[in-house]
C-alpha positions in Angstrom: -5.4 -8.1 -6.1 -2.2 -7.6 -4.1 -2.5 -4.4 -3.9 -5.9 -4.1 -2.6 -5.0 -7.0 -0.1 -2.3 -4.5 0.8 -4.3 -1.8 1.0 -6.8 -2.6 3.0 -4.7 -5.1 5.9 -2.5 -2.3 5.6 -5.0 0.3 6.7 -6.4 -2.1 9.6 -3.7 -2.9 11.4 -2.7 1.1 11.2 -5.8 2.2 12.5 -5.8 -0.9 15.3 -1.9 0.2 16.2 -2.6 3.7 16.3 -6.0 3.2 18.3 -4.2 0.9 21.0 -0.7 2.6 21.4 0.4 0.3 23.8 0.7 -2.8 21.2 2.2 -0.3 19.2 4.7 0.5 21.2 5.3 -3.7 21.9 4.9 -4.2 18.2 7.2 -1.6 16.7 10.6 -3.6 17.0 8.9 -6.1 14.8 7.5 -4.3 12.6 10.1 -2.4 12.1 12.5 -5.4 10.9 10.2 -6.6 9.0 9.8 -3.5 6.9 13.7 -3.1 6.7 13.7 -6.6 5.1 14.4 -5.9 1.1 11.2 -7.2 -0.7 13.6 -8.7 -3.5 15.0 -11.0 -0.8 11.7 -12.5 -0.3 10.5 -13.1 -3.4 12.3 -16.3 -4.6 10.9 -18.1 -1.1 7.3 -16.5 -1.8 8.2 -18.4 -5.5 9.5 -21.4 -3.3 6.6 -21.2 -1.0 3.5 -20.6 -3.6 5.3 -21.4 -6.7 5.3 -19.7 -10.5 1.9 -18.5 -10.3 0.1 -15.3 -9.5 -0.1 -16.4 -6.3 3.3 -15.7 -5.3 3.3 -12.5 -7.0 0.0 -11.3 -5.4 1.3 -11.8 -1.8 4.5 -9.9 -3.3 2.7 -6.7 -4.0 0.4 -7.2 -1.0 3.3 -7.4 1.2 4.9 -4.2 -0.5 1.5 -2.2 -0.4 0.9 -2.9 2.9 3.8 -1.3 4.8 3.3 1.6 3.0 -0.2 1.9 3.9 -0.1 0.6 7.5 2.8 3.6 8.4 0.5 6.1 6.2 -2.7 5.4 8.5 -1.0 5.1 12.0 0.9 8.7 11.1 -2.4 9.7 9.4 -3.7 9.0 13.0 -1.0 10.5 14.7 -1.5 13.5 12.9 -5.2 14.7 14.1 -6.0 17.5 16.0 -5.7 16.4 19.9 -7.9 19.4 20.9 -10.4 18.0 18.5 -10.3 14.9 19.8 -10.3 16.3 23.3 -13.2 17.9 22.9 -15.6 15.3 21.9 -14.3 13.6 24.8 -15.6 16.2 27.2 -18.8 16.3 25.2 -19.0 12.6 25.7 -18.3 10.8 22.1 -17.6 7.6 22.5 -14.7 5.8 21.3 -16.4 4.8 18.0 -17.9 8.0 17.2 -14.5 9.4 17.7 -12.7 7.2 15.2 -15.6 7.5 12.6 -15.8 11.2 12.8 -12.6 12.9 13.3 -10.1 10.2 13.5 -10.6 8.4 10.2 -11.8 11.1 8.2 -8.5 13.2 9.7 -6.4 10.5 8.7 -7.7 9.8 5.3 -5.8 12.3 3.4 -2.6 10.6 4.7 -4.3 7.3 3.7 -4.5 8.4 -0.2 -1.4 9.8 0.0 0.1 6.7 0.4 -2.2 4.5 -1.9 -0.8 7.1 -4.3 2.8 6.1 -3.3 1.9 2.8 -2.8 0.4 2.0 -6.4 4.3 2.6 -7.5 5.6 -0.1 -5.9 2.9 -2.2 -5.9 4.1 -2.0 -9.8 7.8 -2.4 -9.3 7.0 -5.6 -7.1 4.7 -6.9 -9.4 7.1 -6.7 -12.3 9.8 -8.0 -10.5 8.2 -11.1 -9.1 7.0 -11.5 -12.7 11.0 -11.4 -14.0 12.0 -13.2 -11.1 9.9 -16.4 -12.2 6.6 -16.1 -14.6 5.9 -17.1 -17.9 3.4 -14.3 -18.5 3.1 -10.6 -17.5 4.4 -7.5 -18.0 7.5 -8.5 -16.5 8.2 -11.6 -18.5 7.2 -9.2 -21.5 10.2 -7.1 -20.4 12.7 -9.7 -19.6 11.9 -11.6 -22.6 12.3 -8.8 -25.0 15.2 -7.5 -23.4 17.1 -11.2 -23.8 16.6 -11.0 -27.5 17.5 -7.4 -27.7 13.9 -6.3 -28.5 14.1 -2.3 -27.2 10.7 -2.1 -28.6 8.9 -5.2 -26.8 10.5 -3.8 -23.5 9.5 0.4 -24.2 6.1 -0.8 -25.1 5.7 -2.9 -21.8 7.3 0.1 -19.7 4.5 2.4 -22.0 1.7 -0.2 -20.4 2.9 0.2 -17.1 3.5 3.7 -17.2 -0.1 4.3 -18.7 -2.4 2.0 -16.0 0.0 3.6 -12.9 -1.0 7.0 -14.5 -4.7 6.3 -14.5 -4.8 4.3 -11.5 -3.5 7.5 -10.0 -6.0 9.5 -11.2 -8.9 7.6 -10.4 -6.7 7.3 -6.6 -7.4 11.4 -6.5 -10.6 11.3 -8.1 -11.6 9.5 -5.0 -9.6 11.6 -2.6 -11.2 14.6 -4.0 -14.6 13.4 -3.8 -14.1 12.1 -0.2 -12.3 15.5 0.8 -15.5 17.9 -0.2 -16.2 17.5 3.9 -13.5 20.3 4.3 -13.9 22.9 2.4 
């Protein structure tokens, strides 16, 4: 869930920064120190703020997930073809057939790129916030294996985690690669 939430705030408010540069330009300072504040120093007041529960954990791995995938988008945005976008201009697009055809689609390979990267430490937040304060998870399946010196308890939680970032992954390119047939 966090990671979706991540995703897809992290996605809109790219696309809205890179469309209106000018509240990017007011925003960067902010979001910039927010970004460079370690996630792990958060999470005991997100445990303070929403408690033990998933809750705390989900806005965790949203928080995580969506830095990642608001700087993918706004570079993804920064990265389309001027001329391109020029020329529609001249051929009088207007601004919403210019984001739905050559800015969004230009900037969606950037976009999985980083739900790729992303799904990685959507993982490593999750788990954390999980040893960090849970009585359930994959996390508290590491933490409490590892205090009674169970190596196999923790290897098979890392072989969970390891497996579902794997497929998650694939299915990640599966839909890159079906979204990307426009180009070729």
């Amino acid at each position: 869930a966090g990671y979706v939430i991540g995703t897809i705030s992290g996605v809109a408010v790219g696309t809205a920064l890179g469309l209106l540069p000018y509240v990017e330009k007011v925003l960067s300072p902010f979001v910039v120190a927010l970004y460079s504040l370690p996630k792990i120093a958060i999470a005991p007041l997100l445990v303070v703020l929403f408690g033990i529960g998933i809750e705390s954990k989900i806005i965790l791995v949203a928080i995580t997930v969506f830095f990642m995938m608001m700087f993918s988008a706004l570079d993804g945005l920064r990265d389309v073809d001027r001329d391109l976008v020029g020329m529609l201009r001249l051929l009088g697009a207007t601004r919403m057939e210019m984001v739905a055809k050559v800015l969004l689609p230009g900037a969606l390979p950037w976009i999985f790129n980083g739900m790729r990267v992303s799904i990685r430490l959507a993982f490593t937040a999750a788990i954390l916030g999980e040893i960090i304060s849970s009585n359930r998870g994959i996390g508290y399946l590491v933490e409490y294996s590892a205090v009674k010196y169970d190596g196999t308890g923790v290897f098979a939680a890392i072989a969970v985690v390891v497996i579902l970032s794997v497929l998650i992954t694939e299915l990640i390119s599966l839909a890159e690669n079906s979204n990307s047939r426009w180009r070729t």
